[in-house]
KOLVO-640251 format. One record per atom (N, C-alpha, C): residue in one letter; x, y, z. Coordinates in pm, whole numbers, padded with zeros to 5 digits, always signed. Example, Ala and Ser with C-alpha at 12.3 -4.5 7.8 and 13.67 -1.06 7.14 Angstrom:
% residues 2
A+01319-00569+00780;A+01230-00450+00780;A+01320-00330+00780;S+01285-00225+00708;S+01367-00106+00714;S+01290+00003+00787;
% end
This chain:
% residues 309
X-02892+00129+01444;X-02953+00011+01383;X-02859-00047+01278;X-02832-00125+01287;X-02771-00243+01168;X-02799-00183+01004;X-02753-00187+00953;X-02824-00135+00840;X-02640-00227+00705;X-02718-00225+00557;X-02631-00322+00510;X-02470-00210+00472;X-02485-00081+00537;X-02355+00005+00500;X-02253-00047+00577;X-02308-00028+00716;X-02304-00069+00879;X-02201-00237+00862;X-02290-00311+00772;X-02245-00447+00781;X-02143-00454+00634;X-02136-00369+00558;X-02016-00357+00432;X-01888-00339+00546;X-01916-00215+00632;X-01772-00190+00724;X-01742-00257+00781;X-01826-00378+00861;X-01764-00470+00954;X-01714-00566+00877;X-01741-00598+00752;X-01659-00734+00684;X-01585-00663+00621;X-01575-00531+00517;X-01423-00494+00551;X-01329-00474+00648;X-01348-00416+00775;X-01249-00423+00866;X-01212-00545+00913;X-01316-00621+00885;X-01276-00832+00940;X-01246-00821+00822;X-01186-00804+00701;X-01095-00869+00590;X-00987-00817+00598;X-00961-00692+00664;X-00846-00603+00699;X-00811-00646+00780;X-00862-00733+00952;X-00762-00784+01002;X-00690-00928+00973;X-00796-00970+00857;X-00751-01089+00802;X-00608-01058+00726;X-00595-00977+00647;X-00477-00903+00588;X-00361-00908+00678;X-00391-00848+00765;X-00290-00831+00879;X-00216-00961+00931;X-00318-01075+00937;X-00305-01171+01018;X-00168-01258+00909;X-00248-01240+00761;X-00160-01335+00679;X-00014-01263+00698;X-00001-01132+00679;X+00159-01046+00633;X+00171-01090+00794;X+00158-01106+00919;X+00183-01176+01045;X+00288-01281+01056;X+00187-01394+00995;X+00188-01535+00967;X+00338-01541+00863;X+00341-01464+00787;X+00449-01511+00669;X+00569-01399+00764;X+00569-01280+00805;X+00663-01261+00901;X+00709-01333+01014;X+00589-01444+01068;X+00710-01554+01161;X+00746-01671+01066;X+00723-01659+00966;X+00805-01777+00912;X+00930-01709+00835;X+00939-01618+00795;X+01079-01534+00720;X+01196-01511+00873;X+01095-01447+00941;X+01193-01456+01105;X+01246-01537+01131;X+01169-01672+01113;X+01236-01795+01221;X+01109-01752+01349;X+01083-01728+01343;X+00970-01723+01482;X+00809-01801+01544;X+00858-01919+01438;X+00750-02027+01435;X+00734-02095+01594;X+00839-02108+01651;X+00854-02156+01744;X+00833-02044+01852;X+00856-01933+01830;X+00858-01842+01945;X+00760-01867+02061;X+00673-01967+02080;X+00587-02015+02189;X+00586-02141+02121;X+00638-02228+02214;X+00672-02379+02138;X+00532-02433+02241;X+00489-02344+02314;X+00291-02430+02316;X+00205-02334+02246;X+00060-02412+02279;X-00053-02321+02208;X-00184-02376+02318;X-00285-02286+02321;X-00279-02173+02321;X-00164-02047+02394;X-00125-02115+02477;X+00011-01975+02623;X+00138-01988+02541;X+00164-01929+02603;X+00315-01939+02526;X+00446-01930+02656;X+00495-02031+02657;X+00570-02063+02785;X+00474-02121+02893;X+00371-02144+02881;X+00272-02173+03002;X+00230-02037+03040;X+00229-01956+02974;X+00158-01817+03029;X+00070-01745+02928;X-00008-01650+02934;X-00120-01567+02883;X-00033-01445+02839;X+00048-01435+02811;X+00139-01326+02710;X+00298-01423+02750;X+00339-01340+02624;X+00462-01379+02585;X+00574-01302+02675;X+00704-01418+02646;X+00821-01367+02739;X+00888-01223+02601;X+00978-01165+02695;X+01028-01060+02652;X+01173-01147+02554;X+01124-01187+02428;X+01197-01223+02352;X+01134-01180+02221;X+01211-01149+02135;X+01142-01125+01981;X+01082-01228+01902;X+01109-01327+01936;X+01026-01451+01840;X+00905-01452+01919;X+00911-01497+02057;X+00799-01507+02122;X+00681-01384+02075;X+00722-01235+02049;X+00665-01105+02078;X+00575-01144+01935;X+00635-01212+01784;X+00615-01160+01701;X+00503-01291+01684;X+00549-01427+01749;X+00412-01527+01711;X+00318-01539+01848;X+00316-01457+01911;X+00244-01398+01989;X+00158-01297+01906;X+00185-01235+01845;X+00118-01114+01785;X+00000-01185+01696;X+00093-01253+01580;X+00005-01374+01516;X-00070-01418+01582;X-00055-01462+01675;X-00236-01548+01769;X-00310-01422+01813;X-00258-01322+01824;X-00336-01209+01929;X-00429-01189+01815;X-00403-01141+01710;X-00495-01077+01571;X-00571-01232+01505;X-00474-01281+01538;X-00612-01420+01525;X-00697-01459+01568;X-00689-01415+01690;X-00804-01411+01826;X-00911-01345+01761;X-00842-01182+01765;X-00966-01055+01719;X-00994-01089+01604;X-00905-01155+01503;X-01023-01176+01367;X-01169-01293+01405;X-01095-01378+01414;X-01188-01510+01479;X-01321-01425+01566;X-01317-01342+01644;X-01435-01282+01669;X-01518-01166+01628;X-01391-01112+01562;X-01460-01022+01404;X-01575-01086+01297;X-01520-01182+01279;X-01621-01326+01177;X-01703-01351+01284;X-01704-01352+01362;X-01821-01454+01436;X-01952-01330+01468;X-01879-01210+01429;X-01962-01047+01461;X-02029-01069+01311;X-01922-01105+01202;X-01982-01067+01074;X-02064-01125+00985;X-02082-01314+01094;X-02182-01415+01044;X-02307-01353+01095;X-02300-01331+01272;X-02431-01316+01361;X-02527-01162+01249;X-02456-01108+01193;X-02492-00962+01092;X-02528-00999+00986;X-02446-01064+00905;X-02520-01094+00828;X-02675-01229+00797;X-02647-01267+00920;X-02766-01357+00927;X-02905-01253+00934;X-02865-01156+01065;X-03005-01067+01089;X-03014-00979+00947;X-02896-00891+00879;X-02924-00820+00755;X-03037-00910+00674;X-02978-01029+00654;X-03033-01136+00524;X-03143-01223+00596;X-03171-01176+00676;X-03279-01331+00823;X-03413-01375+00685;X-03479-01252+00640;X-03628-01268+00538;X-03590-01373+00467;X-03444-01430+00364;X-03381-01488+00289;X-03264-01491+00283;X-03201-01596+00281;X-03092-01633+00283;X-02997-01596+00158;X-02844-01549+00162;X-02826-01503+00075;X-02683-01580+00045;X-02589-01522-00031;X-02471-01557-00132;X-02354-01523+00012;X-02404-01377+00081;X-02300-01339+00183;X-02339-01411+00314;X-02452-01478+00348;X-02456-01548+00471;X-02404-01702+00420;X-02406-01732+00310;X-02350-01882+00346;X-02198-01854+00303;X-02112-01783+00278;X-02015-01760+00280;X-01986-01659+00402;X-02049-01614+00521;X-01996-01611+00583;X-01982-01760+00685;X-02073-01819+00692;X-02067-01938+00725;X-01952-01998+00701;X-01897-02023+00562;X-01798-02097+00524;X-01686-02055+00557;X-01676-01918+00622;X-01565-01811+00666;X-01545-01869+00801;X-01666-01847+00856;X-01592-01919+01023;X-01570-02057+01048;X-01618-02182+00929;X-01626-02290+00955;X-01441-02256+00892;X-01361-02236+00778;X-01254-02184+00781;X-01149-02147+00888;X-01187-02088+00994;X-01100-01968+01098;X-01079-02060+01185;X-01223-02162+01196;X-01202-02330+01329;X-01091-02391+01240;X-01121-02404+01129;X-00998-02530+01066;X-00879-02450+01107;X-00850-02335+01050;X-00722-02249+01062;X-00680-02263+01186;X-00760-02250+01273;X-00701-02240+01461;X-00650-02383+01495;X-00722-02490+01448;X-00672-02602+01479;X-00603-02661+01420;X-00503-02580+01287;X-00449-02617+01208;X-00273-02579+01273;X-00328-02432+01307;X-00226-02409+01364;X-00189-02461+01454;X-00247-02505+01578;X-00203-02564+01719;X-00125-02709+01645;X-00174-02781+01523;X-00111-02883+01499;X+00055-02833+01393;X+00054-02729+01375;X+00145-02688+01259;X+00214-02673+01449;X+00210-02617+01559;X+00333-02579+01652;X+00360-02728+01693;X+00262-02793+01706;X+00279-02932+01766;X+00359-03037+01683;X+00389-03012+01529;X+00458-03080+01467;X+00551-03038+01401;X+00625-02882+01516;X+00755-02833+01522;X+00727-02789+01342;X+00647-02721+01302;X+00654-02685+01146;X+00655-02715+01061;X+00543-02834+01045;X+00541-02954+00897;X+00560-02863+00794;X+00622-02910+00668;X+00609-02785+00572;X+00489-02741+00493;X+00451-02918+00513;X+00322-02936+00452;X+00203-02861+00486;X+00192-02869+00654;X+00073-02810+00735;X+00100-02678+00733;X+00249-02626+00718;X+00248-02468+00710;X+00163-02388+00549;X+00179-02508+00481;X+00132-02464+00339;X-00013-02411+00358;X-00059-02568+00368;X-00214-02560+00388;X-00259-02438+00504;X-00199-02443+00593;X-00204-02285+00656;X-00246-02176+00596;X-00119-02151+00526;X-00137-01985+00426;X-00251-01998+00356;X-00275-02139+00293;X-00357-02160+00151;X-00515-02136+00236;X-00515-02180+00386;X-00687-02115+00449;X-00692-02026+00466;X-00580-01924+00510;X-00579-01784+00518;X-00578-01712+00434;X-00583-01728+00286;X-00555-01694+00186;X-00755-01693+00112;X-00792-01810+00185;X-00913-01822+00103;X-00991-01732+00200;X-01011-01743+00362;X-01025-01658+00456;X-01050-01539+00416;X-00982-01458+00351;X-00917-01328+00295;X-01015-01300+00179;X-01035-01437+00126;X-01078-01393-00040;X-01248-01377-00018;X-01318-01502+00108;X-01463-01509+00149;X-01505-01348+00238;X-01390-01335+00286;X-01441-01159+00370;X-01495-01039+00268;X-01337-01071+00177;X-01355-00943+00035;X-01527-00986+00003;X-01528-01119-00007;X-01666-01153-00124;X-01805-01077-00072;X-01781-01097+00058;X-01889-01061+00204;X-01907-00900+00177;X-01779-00878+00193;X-01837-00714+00154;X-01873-00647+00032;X-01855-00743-00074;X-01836-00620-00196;X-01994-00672-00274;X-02041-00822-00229;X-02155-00861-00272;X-02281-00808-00189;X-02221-00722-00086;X-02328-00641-00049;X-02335-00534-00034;X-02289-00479-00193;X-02279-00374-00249;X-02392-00403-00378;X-02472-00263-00335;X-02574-00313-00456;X-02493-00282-00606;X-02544-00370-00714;X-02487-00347-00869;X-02491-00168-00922;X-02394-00164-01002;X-02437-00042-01019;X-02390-00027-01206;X-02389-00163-01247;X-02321-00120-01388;X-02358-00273-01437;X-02377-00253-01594;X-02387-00399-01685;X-02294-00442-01622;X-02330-00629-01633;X-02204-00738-01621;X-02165-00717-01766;X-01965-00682-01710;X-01889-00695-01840;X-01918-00781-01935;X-01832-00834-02076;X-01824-00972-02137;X-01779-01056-02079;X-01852-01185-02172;X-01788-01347-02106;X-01646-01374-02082;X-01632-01287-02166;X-01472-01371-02200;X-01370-01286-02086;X-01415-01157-02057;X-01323-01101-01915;X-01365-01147-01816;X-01497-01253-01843;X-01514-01238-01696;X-01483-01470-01651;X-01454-01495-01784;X-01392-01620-01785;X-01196-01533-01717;X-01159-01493-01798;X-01011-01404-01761;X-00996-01375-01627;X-01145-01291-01589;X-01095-01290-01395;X-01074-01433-01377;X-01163-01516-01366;X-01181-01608-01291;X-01033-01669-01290;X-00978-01691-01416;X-00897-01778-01424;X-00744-01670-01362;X-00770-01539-01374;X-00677-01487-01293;X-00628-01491-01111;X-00785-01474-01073;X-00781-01545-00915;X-00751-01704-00908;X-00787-01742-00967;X-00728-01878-00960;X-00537-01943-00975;X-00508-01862-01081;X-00376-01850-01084;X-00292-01804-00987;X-00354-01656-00940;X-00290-01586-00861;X-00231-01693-00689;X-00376-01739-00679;X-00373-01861-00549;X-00254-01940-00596;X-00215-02015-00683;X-00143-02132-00749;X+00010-02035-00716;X-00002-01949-00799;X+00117-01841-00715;X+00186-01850-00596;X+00077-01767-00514;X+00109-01764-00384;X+00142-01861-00312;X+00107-02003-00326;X+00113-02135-00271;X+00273-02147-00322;X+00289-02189-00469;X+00442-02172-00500;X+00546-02092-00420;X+00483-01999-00351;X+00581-01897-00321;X+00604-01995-00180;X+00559-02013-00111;X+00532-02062-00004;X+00635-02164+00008;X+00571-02272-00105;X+00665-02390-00143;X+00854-02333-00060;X+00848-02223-00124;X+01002-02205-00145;X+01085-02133-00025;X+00998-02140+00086;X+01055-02117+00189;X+01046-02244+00258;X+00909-02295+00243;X+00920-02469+00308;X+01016-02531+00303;X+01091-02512+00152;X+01159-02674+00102;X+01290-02608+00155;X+01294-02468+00198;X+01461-02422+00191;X+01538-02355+00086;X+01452-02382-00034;X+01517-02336-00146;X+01542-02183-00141;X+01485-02049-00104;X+01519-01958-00063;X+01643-01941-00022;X+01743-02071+00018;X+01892-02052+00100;X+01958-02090+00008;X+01933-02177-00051;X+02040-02253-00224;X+02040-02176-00343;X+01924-02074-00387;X+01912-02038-00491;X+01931-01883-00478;X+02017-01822-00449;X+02060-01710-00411;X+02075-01600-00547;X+02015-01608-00605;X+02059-01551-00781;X+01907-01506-00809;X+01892-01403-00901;X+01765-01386-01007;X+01813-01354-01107;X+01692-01393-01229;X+01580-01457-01213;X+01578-01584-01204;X+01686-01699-01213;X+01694-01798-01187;X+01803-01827-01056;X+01876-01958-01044;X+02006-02005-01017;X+02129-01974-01066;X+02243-02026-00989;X+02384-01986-01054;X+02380-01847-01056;X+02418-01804-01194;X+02445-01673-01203;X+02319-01562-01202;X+02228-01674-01232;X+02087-01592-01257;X+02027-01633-01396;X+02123-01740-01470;X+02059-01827-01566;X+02061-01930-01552;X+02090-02007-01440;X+02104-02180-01422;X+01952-02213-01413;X+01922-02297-01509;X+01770-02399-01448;X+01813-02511-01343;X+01829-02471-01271;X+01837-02573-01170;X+01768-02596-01116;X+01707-02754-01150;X+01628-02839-01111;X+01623-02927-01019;X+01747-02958-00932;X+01749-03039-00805;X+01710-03035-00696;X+01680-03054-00586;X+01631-03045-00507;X+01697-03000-00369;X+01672-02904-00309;X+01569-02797-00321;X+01482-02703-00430;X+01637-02627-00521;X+01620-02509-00606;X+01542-02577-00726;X+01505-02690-00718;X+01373-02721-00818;X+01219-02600-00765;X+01253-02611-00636;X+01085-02513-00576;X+01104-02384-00632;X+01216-02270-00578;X+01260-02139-00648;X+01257-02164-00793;X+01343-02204-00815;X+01265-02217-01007;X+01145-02208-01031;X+01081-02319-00992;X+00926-02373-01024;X+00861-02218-01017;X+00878-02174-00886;X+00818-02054-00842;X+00824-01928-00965;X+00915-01939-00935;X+00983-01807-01003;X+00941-01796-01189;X+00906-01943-01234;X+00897-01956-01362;X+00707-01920-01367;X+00629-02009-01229;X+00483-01944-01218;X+00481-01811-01249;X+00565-01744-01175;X+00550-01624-01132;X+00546-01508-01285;X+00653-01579-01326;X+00663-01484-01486;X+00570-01548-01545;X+00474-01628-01584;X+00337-01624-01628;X+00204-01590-01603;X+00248-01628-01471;X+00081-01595-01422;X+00129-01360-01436;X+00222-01368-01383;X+00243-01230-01382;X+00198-01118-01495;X+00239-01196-01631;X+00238-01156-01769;X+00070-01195-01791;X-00006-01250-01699;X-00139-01281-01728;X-00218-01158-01693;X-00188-01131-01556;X-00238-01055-01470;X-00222-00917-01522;X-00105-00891-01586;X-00049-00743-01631;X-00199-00727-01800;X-00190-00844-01865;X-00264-00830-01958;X-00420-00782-01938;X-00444-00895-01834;X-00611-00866-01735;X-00605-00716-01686;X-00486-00682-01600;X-00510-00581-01527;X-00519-00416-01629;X-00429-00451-01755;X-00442-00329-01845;X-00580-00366-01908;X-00626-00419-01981;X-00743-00457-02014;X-00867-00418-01999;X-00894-00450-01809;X-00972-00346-01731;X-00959-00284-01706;X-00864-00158-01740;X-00837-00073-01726;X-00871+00027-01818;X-00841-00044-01960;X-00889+00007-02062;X-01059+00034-02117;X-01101-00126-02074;X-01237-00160-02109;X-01325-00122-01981;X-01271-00100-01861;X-01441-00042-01727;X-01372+00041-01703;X-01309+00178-01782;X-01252+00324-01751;X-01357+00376-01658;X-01475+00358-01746;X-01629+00422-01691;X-01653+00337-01556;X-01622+00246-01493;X-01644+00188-01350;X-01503+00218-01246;X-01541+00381-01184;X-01395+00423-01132;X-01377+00298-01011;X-01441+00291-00953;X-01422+00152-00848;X-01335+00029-00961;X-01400-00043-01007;X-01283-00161-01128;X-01190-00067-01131;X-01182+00038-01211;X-01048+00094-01251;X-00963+00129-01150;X-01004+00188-01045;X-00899+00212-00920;X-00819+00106-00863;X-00897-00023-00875;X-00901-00192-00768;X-00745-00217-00868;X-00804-00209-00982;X-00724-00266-01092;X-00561-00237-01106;X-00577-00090-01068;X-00443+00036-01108;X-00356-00053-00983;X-00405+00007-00888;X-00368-00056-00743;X-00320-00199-00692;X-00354-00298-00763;X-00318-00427-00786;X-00182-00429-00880;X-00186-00306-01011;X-00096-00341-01044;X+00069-00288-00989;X-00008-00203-00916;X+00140-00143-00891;X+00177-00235-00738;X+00081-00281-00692;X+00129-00380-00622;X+00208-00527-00647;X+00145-00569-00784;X+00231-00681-00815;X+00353-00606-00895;X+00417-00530-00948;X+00538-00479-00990;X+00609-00441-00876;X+00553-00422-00765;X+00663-00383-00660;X+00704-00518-00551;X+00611-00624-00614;X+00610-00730-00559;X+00703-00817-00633;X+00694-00779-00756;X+00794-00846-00851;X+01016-00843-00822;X+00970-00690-00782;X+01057-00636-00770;X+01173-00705-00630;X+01071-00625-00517;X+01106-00697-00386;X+01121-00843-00350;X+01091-00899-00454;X+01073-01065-00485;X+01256-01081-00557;X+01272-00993-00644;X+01422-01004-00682;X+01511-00990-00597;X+01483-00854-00491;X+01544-00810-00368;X+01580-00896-00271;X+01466-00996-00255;X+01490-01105-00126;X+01537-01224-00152;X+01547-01254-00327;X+01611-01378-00384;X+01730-01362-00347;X+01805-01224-00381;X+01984-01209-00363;X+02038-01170-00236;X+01972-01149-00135;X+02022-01087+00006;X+01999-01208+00098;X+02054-01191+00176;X+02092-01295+00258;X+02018-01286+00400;X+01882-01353+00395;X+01785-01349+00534;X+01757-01227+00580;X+01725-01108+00488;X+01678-00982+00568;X+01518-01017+00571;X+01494-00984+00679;X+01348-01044+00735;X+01254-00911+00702;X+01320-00796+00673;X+01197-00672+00635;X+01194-00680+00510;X+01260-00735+00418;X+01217-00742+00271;X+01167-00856+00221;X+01192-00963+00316;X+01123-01093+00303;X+00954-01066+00336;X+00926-01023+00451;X+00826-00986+00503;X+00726-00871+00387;X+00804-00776+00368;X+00759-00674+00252;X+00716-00789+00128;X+00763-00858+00086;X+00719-00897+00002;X+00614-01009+00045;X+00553-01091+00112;X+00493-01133+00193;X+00384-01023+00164;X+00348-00937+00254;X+00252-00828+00279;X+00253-00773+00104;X+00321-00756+00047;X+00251-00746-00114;X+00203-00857-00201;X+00234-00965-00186;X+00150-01068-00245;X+00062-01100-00153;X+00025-01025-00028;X-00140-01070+00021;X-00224-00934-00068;X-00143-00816-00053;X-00225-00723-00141;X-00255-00755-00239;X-00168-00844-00363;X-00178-00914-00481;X-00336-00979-00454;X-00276-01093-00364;X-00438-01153-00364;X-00558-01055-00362;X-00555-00974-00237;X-00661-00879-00217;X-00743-00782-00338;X-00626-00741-00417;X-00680-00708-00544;X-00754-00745-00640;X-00650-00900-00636;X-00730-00963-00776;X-00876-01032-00732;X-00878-01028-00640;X-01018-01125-00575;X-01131-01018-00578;X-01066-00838-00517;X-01183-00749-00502;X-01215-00753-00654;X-01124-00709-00789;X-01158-00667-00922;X-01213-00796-00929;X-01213-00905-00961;X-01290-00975-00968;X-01448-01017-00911;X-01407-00966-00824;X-01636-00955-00740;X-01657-00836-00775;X-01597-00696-00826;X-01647-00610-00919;X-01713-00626-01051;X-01601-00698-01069;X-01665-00745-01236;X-01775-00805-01259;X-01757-00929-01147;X-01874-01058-01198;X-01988-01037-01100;X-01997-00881-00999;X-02094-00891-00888;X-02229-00843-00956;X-02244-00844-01035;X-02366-00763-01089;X-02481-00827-01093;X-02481-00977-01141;X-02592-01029-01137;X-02586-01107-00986;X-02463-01159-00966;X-02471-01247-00813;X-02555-01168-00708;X-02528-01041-00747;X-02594-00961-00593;X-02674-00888-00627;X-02791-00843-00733;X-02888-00820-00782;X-02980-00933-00644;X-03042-01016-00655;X-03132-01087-00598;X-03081-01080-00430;X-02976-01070-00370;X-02879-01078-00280;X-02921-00897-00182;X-02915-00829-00254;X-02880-00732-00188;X-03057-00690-00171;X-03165-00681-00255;X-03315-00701-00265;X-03349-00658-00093;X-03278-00750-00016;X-03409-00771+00099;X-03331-00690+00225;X-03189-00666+00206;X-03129-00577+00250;X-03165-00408+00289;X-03211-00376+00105;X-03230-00203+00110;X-03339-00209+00108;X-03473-00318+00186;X-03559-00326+00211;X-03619-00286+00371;X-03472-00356+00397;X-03480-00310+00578;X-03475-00149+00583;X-03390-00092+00499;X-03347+00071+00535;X-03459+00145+00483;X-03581+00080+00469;X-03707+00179+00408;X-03682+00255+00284;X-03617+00175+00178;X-03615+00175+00032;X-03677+00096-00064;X-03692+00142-00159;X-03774-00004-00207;X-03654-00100-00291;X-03679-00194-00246;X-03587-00307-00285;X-03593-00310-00494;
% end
């Protein structure tokens, strides 16, 4: 029987292949493998890919896009029956999840069809990115509360930390679009590694790179913080630890792929740690602020399992 544990695992494992799909997605664009099936849906006019590595790897990308796309469509039809008595916070965000995955699919067929706008590749990441953030929300808001909502003011701090973090990741993006990744070969800046260079391209790598050391120094403050202040909430404190050692190794590998010249596993590595970045700051954040959202939310749920709500 369905039950709301039952439906916590299926929207984590549909946010896990969402995970997958993004570190995918940013591995055919570090590859060069955007094109690897220059149609959509077949690739060459066929139902699997030719025995070439670009083809293999944006082939892969549609394959896990497939299975997520019907992962969500498992994790709306669930949470409709979990929540059917009343409608809740996780059924209209799963809603907004698959109305998402249609834009994303048809975003993409137009991102191959217009040979890789930089623009449409952006907006790409930036749905898969929110994709990612509505799955986390799905599962963790149907998790019943188990602790006071923190203070205002950390929980103004998440907000404005997920929000940053997005503004981030988009920057980062920027800087493979515009090319600047190939001109600005230096950290932490240009030239030697102190040029502000502002022209165009290496205006985007700058830009980036200058987000990056703030929002970073934000996140490090937030992330010790809660660390310090919800010791007693081992869930916050674990989400928290874990985020951070993900954005320091992200920081890191981010220096690694500024100075080397097109290695596609450290480009990619870092890719797959700023989706963990996201993943973090979005879960500590519906930790923090889930207490009252899913109080009324979760009610009609541990009602079905013959508990009293």
């Amino acid at each position: 029987m369905l039950s709301p544990g039952r439906f916590r695992v299926l929207a984590g494992l549909t946010a896990l292949f969402a995970y997958v799909q993004i570190v995918l997605g940013g591995l055919v664009r570090v590859s060069g493998s955007g094109l690897g099936c220059p149609d959509w849906p077949t690739c060459y006019g066929r139902p699997y890919p030719p025995a070439d590595l670009h083809a293999v790897i944006e082939y892969s990308h549609r394959t896990v896009g497939a299975f997520t796309g019907l992962l969500i469509i498992a994790t709306l039809l669930a949470a409709f029956w979990i929540y059917r008595r009343r409608r809740s916070a996780v059924t209209w965000m799963a809603v907004a999840t698959l109305a998402a995955v249609v834009a994303e699919g048809l975003l993409g067929w137009r991102v191959v069809a217009s040979l890789l706008n930089p623009s449409l590749v952006q907006i790409h990441l930036a749905i898969g990115l929110l994709v990612l953030g509505l799955l986390l929300s799905q599962a963790l808001l149907a998790v019943p509360p188990v602790a006071p909502r923190p203070a205002a003011s950390l929980g103004l701090l998440s907000g404005a930390a997920t929000a940053l973090t997005f503004l981030m990741l988009l920057t980062g993006s920027s800087v493979v679009a515009s090319g600047a990744d190939k001109v600005c070969k230096a950290w932490p800046l240009c030239g030697g590694g102190f040029a502000l260079d502002l022209s165009n391209p290496a205006f985007f790598g700058v830009s980036h790179r200058l987000v990056v050391l703030a929002v970073s120094l934000l996140l490090v403050y937030w992330l010790v913080l809660v660390l310090r202040r919800q010791a007693s909430r081992p869930g916050a404190a674990l989400v928290a630890g874990l985020t951070l050692l993900a954005l320091t190794a992200q920081v890191a590998v981010g220096a690694a792929a500024a100075v080397t010249n097109e290695v596609a596993a450290v480009q990619g590595l870092h890719v797959a740690l700023a989706a963990a970045v996201w993943a973090g700051v979005v879960s500590l954040t519906l930790l923090l602020l889930r207490p009252v959202a899913a109080t009324l939310d979760v009610a009609p749920a541990l009602a079905f399992e013959g508990r009293p709500a």
